[in-house]
C-alpha positions as CSV (number, residue, x, y, z in Angstrom):
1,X,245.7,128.4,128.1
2,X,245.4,125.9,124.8
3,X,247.6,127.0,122.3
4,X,245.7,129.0,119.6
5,X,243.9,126.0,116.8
6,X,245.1,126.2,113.2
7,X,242.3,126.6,110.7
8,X,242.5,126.1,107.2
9,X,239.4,127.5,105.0
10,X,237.9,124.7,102.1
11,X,237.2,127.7,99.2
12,X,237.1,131.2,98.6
13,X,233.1,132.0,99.5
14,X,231.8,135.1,100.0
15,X,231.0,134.4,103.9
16,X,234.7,133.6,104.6
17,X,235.2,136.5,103.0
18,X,232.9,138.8,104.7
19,X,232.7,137.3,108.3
20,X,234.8,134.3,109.1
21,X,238.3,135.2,108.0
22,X,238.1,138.5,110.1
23,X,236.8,136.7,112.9
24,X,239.1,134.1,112.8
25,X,241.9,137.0,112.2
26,X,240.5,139.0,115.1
27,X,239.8,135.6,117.9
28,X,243.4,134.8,120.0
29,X,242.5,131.5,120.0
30,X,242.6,130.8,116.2
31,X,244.6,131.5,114.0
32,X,244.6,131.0,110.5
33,X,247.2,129.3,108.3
34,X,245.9,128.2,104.9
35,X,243.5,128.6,102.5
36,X,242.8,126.5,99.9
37,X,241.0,126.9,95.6
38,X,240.3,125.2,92.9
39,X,241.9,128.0,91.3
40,X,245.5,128.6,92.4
41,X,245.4,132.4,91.6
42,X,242.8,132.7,94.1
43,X,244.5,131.2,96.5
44,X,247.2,133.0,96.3
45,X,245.3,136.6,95.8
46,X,242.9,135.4,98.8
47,X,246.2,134.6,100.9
48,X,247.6,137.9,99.7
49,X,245.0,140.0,100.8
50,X,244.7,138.5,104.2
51,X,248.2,137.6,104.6
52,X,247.3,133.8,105.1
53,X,250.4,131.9,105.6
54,X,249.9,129.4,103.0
55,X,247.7,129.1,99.8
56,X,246.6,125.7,98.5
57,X,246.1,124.8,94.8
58,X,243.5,122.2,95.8
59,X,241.6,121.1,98.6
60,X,243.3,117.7,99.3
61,X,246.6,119.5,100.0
62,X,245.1,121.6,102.8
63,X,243.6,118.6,103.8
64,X,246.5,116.9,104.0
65,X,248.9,120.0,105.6
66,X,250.1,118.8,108.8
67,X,250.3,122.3,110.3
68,X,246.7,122.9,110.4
69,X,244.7,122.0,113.1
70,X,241.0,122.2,112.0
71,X,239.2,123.1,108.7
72,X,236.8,125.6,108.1
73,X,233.7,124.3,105.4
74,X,232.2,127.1,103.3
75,X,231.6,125.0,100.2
76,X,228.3,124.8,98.3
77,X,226.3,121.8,100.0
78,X,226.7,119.0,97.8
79,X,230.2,118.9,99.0
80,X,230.2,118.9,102.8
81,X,229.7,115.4,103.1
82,X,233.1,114.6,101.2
83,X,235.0,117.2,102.5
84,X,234.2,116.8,106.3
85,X,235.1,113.2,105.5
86,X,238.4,113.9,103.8
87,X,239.5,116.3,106.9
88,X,238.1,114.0,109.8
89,X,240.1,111.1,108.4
90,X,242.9,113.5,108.0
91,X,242.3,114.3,112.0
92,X,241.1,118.0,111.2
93,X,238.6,119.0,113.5
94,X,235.6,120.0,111.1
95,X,233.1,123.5,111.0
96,X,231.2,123.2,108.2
97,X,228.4,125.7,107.4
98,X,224.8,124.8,107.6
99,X,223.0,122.9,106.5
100,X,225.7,120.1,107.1
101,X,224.4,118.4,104.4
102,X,221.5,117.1,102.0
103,X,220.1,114.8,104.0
104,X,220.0,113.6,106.9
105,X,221.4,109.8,105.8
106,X,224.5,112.1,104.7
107,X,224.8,113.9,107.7
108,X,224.3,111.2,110.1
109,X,227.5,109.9,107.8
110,X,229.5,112.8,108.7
111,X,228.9,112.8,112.3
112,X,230.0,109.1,112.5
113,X,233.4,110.0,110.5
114,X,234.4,112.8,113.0
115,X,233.4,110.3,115.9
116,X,235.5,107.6,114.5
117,X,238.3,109.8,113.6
118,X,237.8,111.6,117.3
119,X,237.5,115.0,116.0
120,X,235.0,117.9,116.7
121,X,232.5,118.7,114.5
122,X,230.2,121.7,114.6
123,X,227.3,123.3,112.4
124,X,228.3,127.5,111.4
125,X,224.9,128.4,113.1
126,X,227.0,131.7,114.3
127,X,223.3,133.3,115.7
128,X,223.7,131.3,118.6
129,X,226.5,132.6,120.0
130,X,225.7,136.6,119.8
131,X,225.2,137.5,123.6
132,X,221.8,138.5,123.7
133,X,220.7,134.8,122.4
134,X,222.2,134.1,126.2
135,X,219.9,136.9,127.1
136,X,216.9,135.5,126.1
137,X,217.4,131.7,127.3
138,X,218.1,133.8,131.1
139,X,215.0,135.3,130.8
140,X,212.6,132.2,129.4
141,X,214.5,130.3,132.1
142,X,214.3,132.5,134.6
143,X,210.0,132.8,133.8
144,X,210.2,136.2,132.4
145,X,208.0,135.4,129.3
146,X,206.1,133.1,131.9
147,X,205.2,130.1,129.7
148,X,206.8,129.7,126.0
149,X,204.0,129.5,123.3
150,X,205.3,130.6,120.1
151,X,208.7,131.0,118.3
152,X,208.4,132.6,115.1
153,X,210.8,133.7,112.5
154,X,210.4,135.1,108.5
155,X,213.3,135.0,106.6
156,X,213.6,136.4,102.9
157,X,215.3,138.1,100.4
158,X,215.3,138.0,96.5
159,X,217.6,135.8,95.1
160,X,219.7,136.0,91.7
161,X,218.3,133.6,89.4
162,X,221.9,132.0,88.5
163,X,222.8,131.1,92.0
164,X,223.6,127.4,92.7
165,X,221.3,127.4,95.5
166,X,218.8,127.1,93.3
167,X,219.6,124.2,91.8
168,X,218.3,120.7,93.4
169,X,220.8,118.5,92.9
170,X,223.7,120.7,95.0
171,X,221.0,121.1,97.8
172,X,219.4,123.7,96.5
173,X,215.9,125.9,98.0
174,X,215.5,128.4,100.5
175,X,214.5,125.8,103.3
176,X,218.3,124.6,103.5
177,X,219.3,128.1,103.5
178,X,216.8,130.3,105.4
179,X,214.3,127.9,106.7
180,X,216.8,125.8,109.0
181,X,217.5,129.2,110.7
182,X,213.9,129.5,112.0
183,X,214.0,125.5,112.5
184,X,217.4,125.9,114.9
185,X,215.9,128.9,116.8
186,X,212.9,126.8,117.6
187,X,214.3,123.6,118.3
188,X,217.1,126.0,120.9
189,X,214.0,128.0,122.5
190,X,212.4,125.1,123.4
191,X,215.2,122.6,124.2
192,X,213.2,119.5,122.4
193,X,212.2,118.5,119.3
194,X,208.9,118.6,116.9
195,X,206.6,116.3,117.2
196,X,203.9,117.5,114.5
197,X,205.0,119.4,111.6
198,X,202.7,121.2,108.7
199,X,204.3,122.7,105.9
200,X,203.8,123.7,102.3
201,X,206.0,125.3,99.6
202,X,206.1,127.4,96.2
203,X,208.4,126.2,93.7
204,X,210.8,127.2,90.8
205,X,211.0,125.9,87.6
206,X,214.8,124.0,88.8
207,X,212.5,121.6,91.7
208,X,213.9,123.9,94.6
209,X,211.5,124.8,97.3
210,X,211.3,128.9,96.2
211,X,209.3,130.0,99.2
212,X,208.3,127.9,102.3
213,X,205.9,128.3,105.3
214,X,206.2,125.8,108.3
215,X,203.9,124.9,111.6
216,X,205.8,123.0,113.9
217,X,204.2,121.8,117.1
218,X,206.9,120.9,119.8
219,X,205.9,119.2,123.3
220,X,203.9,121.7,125.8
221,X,202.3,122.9,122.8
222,X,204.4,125.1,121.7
223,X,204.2,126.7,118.4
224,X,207.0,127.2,115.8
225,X,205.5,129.9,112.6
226,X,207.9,129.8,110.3
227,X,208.6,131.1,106.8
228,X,211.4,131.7,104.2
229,X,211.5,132.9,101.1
230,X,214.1,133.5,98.0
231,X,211.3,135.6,95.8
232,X,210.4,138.4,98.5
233,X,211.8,141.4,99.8
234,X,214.1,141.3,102.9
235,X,212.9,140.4,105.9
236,X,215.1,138.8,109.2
237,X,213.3,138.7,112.7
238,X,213.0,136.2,115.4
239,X,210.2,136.5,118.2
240,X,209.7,134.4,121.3
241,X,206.7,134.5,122.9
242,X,205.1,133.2,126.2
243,X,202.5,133.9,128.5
244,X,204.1,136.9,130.5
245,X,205.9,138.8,127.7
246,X,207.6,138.4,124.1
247,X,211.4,139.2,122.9
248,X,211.9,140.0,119.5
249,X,215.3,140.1,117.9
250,X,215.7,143.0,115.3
251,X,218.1,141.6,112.5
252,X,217.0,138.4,113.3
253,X,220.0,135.9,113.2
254,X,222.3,139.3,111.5
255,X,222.1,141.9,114.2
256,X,223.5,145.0,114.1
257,X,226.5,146.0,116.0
258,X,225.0,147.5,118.4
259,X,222.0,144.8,119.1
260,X,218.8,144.7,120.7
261,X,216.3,142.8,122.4
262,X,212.4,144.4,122.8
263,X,211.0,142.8,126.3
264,X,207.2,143.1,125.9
265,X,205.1,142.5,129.0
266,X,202.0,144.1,131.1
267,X,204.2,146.7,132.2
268,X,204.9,147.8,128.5
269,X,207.8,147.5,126.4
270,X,212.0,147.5,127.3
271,X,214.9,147.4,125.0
272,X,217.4,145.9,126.2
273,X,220.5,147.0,124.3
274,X,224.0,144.9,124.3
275,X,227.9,146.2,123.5
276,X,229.2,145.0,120.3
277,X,229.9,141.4,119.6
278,X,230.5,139.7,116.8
279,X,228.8,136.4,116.6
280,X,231.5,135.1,114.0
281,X,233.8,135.6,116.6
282,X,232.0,133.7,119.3
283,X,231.4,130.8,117.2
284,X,235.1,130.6,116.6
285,X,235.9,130.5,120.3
286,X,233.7,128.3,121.2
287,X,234.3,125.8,118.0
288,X,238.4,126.5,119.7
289,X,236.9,125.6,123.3
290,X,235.4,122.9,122.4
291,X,238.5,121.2,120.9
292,X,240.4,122.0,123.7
293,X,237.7,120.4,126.0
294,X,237.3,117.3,123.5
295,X,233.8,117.4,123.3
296,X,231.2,120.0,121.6
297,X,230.2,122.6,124.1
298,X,226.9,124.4,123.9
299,X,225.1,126.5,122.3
300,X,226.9,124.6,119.2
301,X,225.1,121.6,118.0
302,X,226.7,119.1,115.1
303,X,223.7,119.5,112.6
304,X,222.2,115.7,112.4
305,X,219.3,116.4,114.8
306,X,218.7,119.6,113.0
307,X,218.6,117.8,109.5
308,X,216.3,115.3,110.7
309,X,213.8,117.9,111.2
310,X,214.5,119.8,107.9
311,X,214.1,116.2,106.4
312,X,210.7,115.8,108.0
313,X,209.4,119.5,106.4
314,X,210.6,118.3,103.1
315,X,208.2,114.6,103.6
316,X,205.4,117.1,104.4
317,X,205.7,119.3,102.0
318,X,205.9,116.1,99.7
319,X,202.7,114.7,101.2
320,X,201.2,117.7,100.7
321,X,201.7,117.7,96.6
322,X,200.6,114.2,96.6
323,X,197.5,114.4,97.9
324,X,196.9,117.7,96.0
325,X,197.8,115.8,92.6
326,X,195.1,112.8,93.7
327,X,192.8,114.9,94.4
328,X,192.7,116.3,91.1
């Protein structure tokens, strides 16, 4: 058995906070070492709290600490493309949250800095490695749902008006925050990639896309409804549905505990209910797996094909307002 990897965390977010620094605490094959601020005294209280071996007054010293194996990216997404750059050349393996970056030009430089540097590098989508996401790519393979003809997804909640993500210039709008959820369950359903997308948007006064609705049509015809939304009440659900019968996730990519999946056919309607997991956790190991195997193991992805497509929404959203404005 691989000795357990070293993480060190890039910032004091709320989701390290909340969901990766207990899973890392609770996996035995991570453990973590260091933490790093911009702000000492949060370091230190951070490393405090969760008895963290080390706390960082910057982020080029964790970068450069020689004891930690692999750095964990939580930072707001204007700096993911620096950061995983700094800890590939450093030889840190890299999990950086989603999306991995801006654009796609930025993240197809981050993928080619952690293949240089021969280091792993994997996108936080932690949704795909709850159990019952297993569970439903059994039953569509296995012709349960007969076949696939629609994934959909809504995604919202109401966002404080002074958060950075909605500012434009840091990567801002709800596509790169809710939107590339729907966009990743879609693009995992079906195993390919769009080849017609429709979308259009609503936004704020800062240029961020506010609230978004996408059509993507994927080979087969198959049917991706998608929609996000920082101005509307909460809302997280997946569905999957095919000829034969539907799955819908409750909690969408944040299940409960104690999950569930409703199997809708002729017949009439299952749940099929799971023991706990935690997703965080199963992220971790396989992120730790896939440095021990030297190569990224699925259901983790490293976020450039993904960003491609949330690049193509954007252009047709942006095609959209063009024409509307010469048509005027």
């Amino acid at each position: 058995m691989a000795p357990p990897v070293s993480f060190g965390i890039l910032g004091c977010a709320r989701i390290a906070r909340l969901s990766v620094i207990p899973a890392l605490q609770k996996s035995p094959t991570a453990r973590l070492r260091g933490i790093a601020s911009r702000n000492p005294a949060t370091a230190r209280n951070w490393a405090d709290e969760f008895q963290i071996h080390t706390a960082h007054s910057s982020y080029e010293a964790l970068v450069a600490d020689p004891s930690i194996d692999a750095v964990y990216i939580p930072l707001p997404n204007e700096l993911h493309r620096p950061w995983a750059l700094a800890a590939a050349a450093a030889g840190k393996h890299v999990l950086c949250e989603k999306p991995l970056a801006r654009d796609a030009a930025e993240a197809a430089e981050i993928v080619e800095g952690c293949r240089r540097h021969n280091v792993v590098l994997m996108e936080a989508f932690m949704w795909r490695h709850h159990p019952r996401v297993a569970h439903a790519q059994a039953m569509l393979a296995g012709g349960q749902l007969g076949a696939l003809r629609q994934v959909k997804m809504d995604f919202s909640f109401d966002i404080e008006r002074t958060d950075w993500r909605l500012e434009a210039r840091r990567g801002g709008g709800t596509l790169f925050d809710l939107g590339c959820y729907g966009i990743n369950a879609a693009r995992l359903f079906t195993a390919v990639e769009p080849q017609e997308i429709f979308a259009r948007a609503h936004f704020y006064e800062t240029g961020v896309d506010m609230t978004i609705g996408m059509l993507l049509r994927f080979p087969g015809d198959v049917v991706a409804l998608l929609d996000a939304s920082f101005e509307s009440p909460d809302r997280n659900r997946i569905e999957i549905v095919g000829t034969r019968g539907s799955l819908e996730f409750p909690g969408g990519v944040l299940p409960p505990p104690e999950s569930e999946l409703i199997y809708r056919h002729a017949g009439g309607v299952e749940t099929i209910r799971f023991v706990v997991a935690d997703q965080y956790v199963g992220q971790i190991e396989c992120f730790c797996a896939s440095i021990a195997a030297g190569r990224l193991l699925p259901p983790a992805e490293d976020g450039l094909a993904n960003m491609w497509v949330l690049n193509a929404v954007l252009d047709a959203v942006a095609q959209q307002r063009r024409a509307t404005k010469n048509s005027k």
